[in-house]
C-alpha positions as CSV (number, residue, x, y, z in Angstrom):
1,X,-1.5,-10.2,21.7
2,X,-1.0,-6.8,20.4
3,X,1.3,-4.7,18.5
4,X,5.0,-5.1,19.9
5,X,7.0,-3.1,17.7
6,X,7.0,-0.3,14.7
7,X,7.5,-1.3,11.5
8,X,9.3,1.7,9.1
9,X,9.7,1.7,5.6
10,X,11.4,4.5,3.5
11,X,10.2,5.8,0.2
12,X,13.5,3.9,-1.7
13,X,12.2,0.7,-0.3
14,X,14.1,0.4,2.9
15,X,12.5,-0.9,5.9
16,X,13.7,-2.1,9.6
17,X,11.6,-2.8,12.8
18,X,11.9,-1.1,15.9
19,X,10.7,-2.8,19.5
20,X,7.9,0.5,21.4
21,X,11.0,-0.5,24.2
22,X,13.1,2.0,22.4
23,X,10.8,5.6,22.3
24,X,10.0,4.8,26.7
25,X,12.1,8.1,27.1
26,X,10.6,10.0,24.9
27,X,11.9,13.9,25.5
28,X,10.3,17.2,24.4
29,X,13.2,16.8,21.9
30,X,11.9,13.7,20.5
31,X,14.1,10.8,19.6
32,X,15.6,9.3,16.1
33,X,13.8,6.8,15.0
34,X,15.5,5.8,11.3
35,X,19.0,6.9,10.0
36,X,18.2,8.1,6.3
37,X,20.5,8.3,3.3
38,X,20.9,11.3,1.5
39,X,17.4,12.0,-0.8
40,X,15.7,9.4,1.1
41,X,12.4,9.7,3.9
42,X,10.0,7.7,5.8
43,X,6.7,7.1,4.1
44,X,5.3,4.3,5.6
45,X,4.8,3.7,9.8
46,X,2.9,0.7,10.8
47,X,2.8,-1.2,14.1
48,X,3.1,-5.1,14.1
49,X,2.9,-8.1,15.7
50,X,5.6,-11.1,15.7
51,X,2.5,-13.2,13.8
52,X,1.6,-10.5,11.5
53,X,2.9,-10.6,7.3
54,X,3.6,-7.1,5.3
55,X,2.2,-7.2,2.0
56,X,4.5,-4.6,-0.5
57,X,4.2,-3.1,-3.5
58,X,5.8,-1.5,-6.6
59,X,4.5,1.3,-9.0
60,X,5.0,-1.4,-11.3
61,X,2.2,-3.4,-10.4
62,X,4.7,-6.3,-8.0
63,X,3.8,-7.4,-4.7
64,X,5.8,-9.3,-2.0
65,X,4.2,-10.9,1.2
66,X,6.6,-11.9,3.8
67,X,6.4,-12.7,7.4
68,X,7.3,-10.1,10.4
69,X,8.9,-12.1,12.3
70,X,12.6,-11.7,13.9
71,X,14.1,-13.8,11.1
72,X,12.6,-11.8,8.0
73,X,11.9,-8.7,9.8
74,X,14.7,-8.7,13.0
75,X,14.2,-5.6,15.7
76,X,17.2,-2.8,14.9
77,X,18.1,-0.3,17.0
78,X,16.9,3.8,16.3
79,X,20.3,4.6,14.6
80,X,20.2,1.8,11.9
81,X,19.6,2.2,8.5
82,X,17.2,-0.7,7.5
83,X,17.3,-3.7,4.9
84,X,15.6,-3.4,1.6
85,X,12.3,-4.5,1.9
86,X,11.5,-5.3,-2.1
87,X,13.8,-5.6,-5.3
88,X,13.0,-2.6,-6.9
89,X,13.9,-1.5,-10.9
90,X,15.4,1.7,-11.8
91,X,11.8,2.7,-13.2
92,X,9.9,1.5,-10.0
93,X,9.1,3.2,-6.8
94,X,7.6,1.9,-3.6
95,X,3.7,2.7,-3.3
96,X,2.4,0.9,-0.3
97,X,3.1,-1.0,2.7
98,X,0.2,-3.0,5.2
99,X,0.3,-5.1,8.0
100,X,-1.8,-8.2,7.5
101,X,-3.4,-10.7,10.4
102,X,-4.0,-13.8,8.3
103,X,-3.3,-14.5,4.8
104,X,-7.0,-14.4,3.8
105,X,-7.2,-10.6,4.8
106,X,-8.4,-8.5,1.9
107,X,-5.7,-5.6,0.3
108,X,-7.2,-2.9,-2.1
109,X,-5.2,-2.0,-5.2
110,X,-5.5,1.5,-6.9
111,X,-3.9,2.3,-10.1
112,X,-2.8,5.9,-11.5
113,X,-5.9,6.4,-14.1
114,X,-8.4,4.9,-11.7
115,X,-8.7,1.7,-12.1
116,X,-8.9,-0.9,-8.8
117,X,-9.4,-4.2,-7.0
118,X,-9.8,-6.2,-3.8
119,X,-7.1,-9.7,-3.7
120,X,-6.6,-11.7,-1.1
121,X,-3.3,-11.7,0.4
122,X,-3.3,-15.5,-0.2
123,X,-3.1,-15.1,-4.0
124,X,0.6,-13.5,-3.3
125,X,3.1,-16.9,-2.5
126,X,4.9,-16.4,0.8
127,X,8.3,-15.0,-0.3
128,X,11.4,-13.8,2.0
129,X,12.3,-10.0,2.8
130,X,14.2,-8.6,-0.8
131,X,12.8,-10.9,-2.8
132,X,11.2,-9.8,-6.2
133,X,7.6,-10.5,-5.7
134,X,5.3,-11.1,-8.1
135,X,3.3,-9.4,-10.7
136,X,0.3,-8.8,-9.1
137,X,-1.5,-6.2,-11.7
138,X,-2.4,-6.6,-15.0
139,X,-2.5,-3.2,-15.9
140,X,-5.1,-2.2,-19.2
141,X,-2.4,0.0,-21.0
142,X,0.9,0.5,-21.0
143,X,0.9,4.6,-19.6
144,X,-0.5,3.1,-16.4
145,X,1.0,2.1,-13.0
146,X,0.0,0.9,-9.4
147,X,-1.1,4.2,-7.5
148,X,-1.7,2.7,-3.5
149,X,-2.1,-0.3,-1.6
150,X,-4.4,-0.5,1.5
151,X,-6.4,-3.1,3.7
152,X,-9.6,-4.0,2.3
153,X,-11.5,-2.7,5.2
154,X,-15.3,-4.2,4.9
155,X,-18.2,-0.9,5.3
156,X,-14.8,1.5,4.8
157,X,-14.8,4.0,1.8
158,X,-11.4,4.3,-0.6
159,X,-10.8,8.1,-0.9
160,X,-9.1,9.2,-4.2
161,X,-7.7,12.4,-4.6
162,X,-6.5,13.4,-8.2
163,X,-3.4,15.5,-10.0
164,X,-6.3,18.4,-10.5
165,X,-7.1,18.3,-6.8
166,X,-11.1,16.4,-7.2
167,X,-11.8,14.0,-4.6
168,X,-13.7,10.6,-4.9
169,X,-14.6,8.1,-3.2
170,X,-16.6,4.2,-3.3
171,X,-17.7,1.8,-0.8
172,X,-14.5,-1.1,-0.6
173,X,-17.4,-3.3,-1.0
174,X,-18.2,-2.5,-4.2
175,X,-15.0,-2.9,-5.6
176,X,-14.2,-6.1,-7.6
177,X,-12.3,-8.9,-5.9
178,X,-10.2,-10.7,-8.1
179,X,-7.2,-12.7,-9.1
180,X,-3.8,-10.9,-10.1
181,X,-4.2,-11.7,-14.0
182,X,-7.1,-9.2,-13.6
183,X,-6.6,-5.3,-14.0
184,X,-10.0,-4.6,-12.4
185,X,-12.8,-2.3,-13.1
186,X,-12.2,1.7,-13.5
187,X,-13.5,3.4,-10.4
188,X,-14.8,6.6,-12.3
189,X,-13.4,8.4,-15.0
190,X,-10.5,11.2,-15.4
191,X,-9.8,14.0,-17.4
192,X,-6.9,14.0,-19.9
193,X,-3.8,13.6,-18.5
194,X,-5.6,13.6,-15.0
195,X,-4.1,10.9,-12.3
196,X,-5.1,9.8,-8.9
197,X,-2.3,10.6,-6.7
198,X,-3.4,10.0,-3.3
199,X,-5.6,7.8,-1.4
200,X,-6.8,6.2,1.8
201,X,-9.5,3.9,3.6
202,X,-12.0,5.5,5.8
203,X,-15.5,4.9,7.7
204,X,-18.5,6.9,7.0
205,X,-22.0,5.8,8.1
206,X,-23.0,6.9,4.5
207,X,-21.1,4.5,1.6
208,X,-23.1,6.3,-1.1
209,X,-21.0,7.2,-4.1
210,X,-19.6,10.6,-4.7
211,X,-21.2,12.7,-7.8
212,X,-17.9,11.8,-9.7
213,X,-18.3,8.6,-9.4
214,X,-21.8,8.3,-10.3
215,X,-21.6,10.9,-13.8
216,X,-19.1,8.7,-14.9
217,X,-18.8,5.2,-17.1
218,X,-16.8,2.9,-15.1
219,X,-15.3,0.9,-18.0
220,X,-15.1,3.6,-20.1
221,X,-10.9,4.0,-21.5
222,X,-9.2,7.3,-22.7
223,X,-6.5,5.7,-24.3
């Protein structure tokens, strides 16, 4: 069975379903598809299943797993605003959002200064919509925080694009799976004050390591 509905989640942690029923009569004008509060936008747009579970998570290094089903996750119509999707603190801000098929599906955790891990979904106790979560990164200083969250795609590539505009990128499989006590090994290293601010999974024929990743001492700490 595939994908029944949209699943839309805003950058202050607000997320509703939608059923593909209501974008049929789609019109050169296109259609509203989330009502937004002022300062607010869409970030994250997945399609999902009934059987499906979203796995969340917080700069902050906390993830929630919850089911998609119509009692978490109940369709709304286009007009609605959406339910929070994660306790959030004033400090925290939503990073990532993926649709997961079984609980022992792989998610791949980035951090700000580079550092990353594959965890099963498992390791994350089934919560409810709004909950908390749990801490789920162990960062190795205090300056750092939870960059992304995607799948774990095996023979994909993590790209990592920095705050001075360098692109990266490793074979998934050669990241480190672990437990959430674990901060996980440093990717490649950055420059003072240098950050990874975006990244993504992709597919390349070629998983050999980019020349950043390869000059660099994967362990090695600035702080």
């Amino acid at each position: 069975e595939g994908p029944d509905s949209l699943a839309l989640v805003t950058q202050q942690g607000r997320i509703k379903r939608v059923a593909f029923s209501e974008f049929t009569n789609l019109s050169a004008r296109g259609l509203t598809a989330l009502k937004l509060k002022d300062g607010d936008q869409l970030e994250y747009v997945l399609p999902i299943r009934p059987s499906d579970q979203l796995v969340v998570a917080s700069s902050g290094g906390r993830m929630l797993r919850f089911n998609a089903d119509a009692e978490q996750l109940p369709e709304l119509g286009r007009t609605a605003q959406g339910n929070m999707v994660m306790r959030l603190s004033k400090k925290e801000e939503l990073v990532g959002c993926v649709a997961i098929a079984t609980p022992s599906d792989e998610v791949l955790l980035l951090t700000a200064q580079g550092f990353a891990k594959r965890m099963q979904a498992s390791e994350l106790r089934l919560g409810k919509r709004g909950n908390i979560g749990i801490q789920a990164v162990r960062f190795a200083n205090k300056t750092d925080a939870l960059s992304n969250i995607t799948p774990a795609e095996p023979h994909g590539v993590v790209l990592m694009m920095t705050s001075d505009n360098r692109l990266a990128y490793v074979p998934v499989d050669s990241v480190v799976q672990t437990s959430p006590q674990k901060p996980g090994d440093r990717l490649f290293k950055l420059q003072k004050k240098e950050t990874i601010v975006r990244s993504l999974i992709a597919y390349t024929s070629d998983t050999a390591h980019s020349d950043d990743h390869d000059d660099s001492d994967d362990h090695d700490d600035d702080n």
